[in-house]
N, C-alpha and C positions, 0 to 999 in steps of 0.2 A: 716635181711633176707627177711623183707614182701618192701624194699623198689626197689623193679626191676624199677619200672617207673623212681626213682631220679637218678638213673646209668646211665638209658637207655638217660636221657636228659644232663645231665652231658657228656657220652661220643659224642653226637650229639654235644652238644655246643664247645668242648674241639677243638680247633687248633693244640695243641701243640705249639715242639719249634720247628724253619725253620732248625737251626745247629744241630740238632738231623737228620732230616730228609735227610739234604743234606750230612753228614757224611754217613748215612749209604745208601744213594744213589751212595754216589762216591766209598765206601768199598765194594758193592755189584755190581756195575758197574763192578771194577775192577776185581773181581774174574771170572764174568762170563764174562769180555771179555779176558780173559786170557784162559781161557777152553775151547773157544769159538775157539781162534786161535790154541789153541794145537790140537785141534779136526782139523782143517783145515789143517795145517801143517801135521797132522800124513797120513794126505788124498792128499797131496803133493798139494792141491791148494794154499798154500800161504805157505811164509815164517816166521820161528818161532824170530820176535826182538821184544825188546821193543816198538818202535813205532809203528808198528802192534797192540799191546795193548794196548799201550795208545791212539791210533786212536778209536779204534773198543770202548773202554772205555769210550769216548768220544761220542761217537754217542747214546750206550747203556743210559747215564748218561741224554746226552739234551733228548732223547725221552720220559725217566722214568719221567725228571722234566716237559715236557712238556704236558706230558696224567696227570700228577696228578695235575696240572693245569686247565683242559680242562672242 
């Protein structure tokens, strides 16, 4: 309990794993570009297809991997 510093440097040092991060980059991508275009589609600016979400999915996914990069 009295070791907060060994955590605290532990979590600093820690990377992780990249297939952890890009899994749930791409799972998390996807949902919110999916909500993303319902919401659009319910507001009649675009149309509700797959490739509407897998575009918008896409976009969401490289920006996410690109800020956490940065």
């Amino acid at each position: 309990m009295g070791d907060k510093e060994g955590f605290g440097d532990a979590v600093s040092r820690s990377e992780g794993d990249i297939r952890v991060f890009l899994a749930l980059n791409a799972l998390l991508s996807t949902v919110f570009a999916a909500a993303i275009v319902w919401g659009l589609s319910y507001l009649d600016f675009i149309a509700w297809s797959l490739l509407n979400v897998a575009t918008t999915a896409i976009v969401l996914f490289s920006f996410a991997y690109l800020m956490s990069n940065a």
